[in-house]
C-alpha positions in Angstrom: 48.5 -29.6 -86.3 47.5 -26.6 -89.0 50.4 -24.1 -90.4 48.5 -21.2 -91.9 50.8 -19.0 -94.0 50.7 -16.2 -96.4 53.4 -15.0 -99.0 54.0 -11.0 -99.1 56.1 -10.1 -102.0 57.5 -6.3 -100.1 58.9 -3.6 -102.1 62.2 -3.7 -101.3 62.4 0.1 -99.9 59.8 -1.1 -97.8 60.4 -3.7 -96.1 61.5 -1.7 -92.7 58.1 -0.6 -92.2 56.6 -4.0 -93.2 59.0 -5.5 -90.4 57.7 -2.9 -87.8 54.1 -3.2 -88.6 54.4 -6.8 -87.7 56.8 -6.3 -84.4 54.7 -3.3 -83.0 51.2 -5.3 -83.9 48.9 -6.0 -80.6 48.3 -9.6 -81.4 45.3 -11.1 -79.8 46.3 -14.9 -81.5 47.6 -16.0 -77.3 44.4 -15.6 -76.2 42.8 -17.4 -78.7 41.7 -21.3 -78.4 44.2 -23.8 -80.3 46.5 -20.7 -81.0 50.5 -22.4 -81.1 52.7 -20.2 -82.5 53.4 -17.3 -84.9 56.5 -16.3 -87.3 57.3 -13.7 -89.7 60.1 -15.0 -92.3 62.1 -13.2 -94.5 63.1 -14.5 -97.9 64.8 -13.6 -100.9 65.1 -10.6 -103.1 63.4 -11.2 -106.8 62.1 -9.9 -109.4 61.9 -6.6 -107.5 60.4 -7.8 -104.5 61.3 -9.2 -101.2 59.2 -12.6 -100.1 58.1 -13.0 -96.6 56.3 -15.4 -95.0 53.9 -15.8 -92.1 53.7 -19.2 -90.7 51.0 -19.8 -87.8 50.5 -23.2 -86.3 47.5 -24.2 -85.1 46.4 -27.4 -82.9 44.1 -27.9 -85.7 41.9 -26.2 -88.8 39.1 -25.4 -87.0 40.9 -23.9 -84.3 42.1 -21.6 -87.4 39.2 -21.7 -89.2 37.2 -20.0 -85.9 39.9 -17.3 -85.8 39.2 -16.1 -89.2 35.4 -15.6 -88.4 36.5 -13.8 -85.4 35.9 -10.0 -84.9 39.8 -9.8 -83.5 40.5 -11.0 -87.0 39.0 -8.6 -88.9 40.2 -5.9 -86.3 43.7 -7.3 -86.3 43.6 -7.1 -90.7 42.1 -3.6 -90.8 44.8 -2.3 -88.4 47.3 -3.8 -90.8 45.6 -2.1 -93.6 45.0 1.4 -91.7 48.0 3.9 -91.6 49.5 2.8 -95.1 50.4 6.1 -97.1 51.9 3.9 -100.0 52.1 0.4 -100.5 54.3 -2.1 -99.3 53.6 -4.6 -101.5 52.7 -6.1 -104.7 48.8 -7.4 -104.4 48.0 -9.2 -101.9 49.0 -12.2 -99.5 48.9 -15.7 -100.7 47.6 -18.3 -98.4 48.3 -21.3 -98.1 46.7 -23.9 -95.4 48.6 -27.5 -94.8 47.9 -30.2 -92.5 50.4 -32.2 -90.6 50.8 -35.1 -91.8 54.6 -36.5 -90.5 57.4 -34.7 -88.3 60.8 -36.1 -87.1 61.5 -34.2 -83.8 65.4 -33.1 -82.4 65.4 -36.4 -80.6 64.6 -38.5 -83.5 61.3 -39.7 -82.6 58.3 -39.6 -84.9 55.2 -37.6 -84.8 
């Protein structure tokens, strides 16, 4: 397993539209090849910014790694990108890439 995220710090008048660019998005990640699941989360207000994260598991990195080199990923990033009259953010994304390495499931059993 692979968990790609990235931290957004939002402005906090703009986190509405940050919200809806990620709910109306037309994601192509179900269609792609080791592709497990996606979440936006929303964090804390700080330092005049609101933290979000975007987690996206993966069956493994280069099952990710193929995504980013993927022409849906640059299409899917420059739709992000298009449309923005004023910024929702201060800079850009962090990213972060981890690999599974031990899990304890509902049941108790390890994986």
């Amino acid at each position: 397993m692979f968990l790609a995220t990235n931290r957004f710090k939002v402005l906090p008048n703009r986190t509405d539209a940050f919200e809806k660019m990620w709910e109306n998005r037309n994601s192509d990640l179900p269609k792609l090849e080791g592709f497990v699941e996606f979440r936006l989360m929303r964090g804390p207000e700080c330092d005049g910014y609101v933290l979000y994260l975007s987690h996206t598991f993966w069956e493994n990195e280069d099952n990710f790694k193929t995504w980013t080199q993927s022409k849906e990923f640059g299409a899917s990033h420059a739709k992000k990108r298009a449309g923005q009259s004023e910024p929702m953010m201060m800079g850009g994304p962090q990213f972060e890439g981890f690999q599974h390495c031990s899990g304890v499931k509902q049941d108790g059993s390890k994986f």
